[in-house]
N, C-alpha and C positions, 0 to 999 in steps of 0.2 A: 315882088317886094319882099325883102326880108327884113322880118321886123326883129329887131335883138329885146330882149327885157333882161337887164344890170339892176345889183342893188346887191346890199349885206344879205346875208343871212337873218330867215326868219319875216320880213317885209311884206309877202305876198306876191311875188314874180310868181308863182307857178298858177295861183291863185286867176291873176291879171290875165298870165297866159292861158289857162280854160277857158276863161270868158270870152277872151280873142278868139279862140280857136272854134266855140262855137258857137261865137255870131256871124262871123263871117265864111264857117266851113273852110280853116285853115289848120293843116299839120302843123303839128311841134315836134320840135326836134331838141332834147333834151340833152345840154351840155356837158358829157361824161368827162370828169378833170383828171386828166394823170396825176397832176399834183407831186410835190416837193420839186426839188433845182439839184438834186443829188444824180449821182452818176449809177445805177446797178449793173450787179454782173448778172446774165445769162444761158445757158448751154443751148446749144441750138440745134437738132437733129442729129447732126453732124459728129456733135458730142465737143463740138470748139466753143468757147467761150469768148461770148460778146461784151461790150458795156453800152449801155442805151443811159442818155442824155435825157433827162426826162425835161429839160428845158427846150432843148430843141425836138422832144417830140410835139411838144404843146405847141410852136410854134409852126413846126411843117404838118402837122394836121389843119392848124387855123388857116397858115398860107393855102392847103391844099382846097378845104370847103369856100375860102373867097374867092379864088381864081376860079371856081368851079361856079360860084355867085355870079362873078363877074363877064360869062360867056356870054353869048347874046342870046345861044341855045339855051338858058335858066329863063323860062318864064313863071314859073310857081311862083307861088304866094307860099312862106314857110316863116313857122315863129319859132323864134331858138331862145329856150329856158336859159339863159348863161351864154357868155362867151368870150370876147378879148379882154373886156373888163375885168373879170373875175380872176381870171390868169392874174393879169397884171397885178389888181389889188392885193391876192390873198399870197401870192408868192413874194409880193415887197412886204407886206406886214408881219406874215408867218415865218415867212422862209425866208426873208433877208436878200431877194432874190432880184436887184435892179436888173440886173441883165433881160428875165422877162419882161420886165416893167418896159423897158427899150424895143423887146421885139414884141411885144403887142402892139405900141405903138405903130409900130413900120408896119403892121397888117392892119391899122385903120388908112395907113397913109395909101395902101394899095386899095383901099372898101372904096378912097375918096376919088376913083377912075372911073365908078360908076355912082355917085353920090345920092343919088336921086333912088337908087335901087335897096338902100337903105334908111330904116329909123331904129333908132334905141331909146328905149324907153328907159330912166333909171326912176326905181321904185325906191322909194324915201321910206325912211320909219316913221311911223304917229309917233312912237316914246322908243327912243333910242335905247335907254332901260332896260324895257320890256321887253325886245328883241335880242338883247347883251344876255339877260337872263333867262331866254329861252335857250339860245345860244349856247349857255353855259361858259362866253368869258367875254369882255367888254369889247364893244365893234366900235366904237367912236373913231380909234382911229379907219378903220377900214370903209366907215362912212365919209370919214373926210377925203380919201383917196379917189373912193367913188367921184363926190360932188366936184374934186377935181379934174377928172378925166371927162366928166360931163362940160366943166364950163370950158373946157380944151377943146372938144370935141367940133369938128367941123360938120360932120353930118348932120341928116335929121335927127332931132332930139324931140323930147319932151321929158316934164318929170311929172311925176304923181304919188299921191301915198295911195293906202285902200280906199280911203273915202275918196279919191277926184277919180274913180276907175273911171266913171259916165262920161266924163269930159278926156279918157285919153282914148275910149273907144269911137267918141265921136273924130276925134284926131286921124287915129287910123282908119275910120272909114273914108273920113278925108282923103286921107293919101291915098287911100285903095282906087277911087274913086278918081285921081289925078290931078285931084285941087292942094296940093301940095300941105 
């Protein structure tokens, strides 16, 4: 099973994810973002100068760890801090970036080959506020984006804030367990 945990900044995903990780004796695997939709240049051993696509890096790393999800040889159990969602959100609100918005997408659409081998969790704010000003600038929109790709989402889902953790850990033991 790989469990994904989605949600703004400041929410308690990492939080959600400890607790996952040990109760049930499950690795995390923590979401490192390239981050921006900008092109950079460079030098490569060689002394030749490249340009890397940091939109299609995001995207042929995600493709690479799902089709890797996806084998029948992946039987772990693995929880991922962040992952297509986050792409998608923070590069359409921050970075003006639909193109990723598009290829996240197309790598849920590849997750839904083995559907069952996946849940995401999206972690909601108690006070949207609170979180903006942790943050240091306002997420509403990047909340709404979230709760849109959640009620899009064809996989297993659930949602929860900090306070329903008990009820998503009983979820996941559910799934763990093959009672869907």
């Amino acid at each position: 099973m790989v469990i994904i945990i989605e949600g703004i900044d400041r929410v308690g995903k990492t939080t959600l994810a400890n607790k996952i990780s040990k109760e049930f004796n499950v690795p995390i695997y923590k979401q490192n973002r390239i981050g921006g939709n900008f092109v950079s240049l460079s030098k490569s051993r060689s002394g030749n100068v490249f340009a890397t696509n940091n939109i299609l890096d995001n995207y042929v790393r995600a493709k690479t760890l799902v089709d890797f999800w996806n084998w029948s040889g992946f039987t772990q159990n693995i929880i991922i801090d962040r992952f297509h969602w986050t792409e998608a959100v923070y590069s359409l609100v921050d970075r003006d970036g639909p193109s990723q918005y598009e290829n996240m997408k197309l790598i849920e659409r590849d997750m839904l080959e083995q559907k069952d081998k996946y849940i995401i969790i999206h972690v909601v704010p108690m006070d949207i506020g609170w979180s903006s000003r942790q943050h240091g600038s306002d997420l509403t929109k990047h909340y709404k984006e979230f709760s849109k790709l959640y009620n899009d989402s064809k996989l297993n889902k659930c949602a929860c804030s900090l306070i329903s953790m008990d009820m998503v850990i009983d979820k996941v033991r559910g799934v763990l367990n093959g009672e869907g």
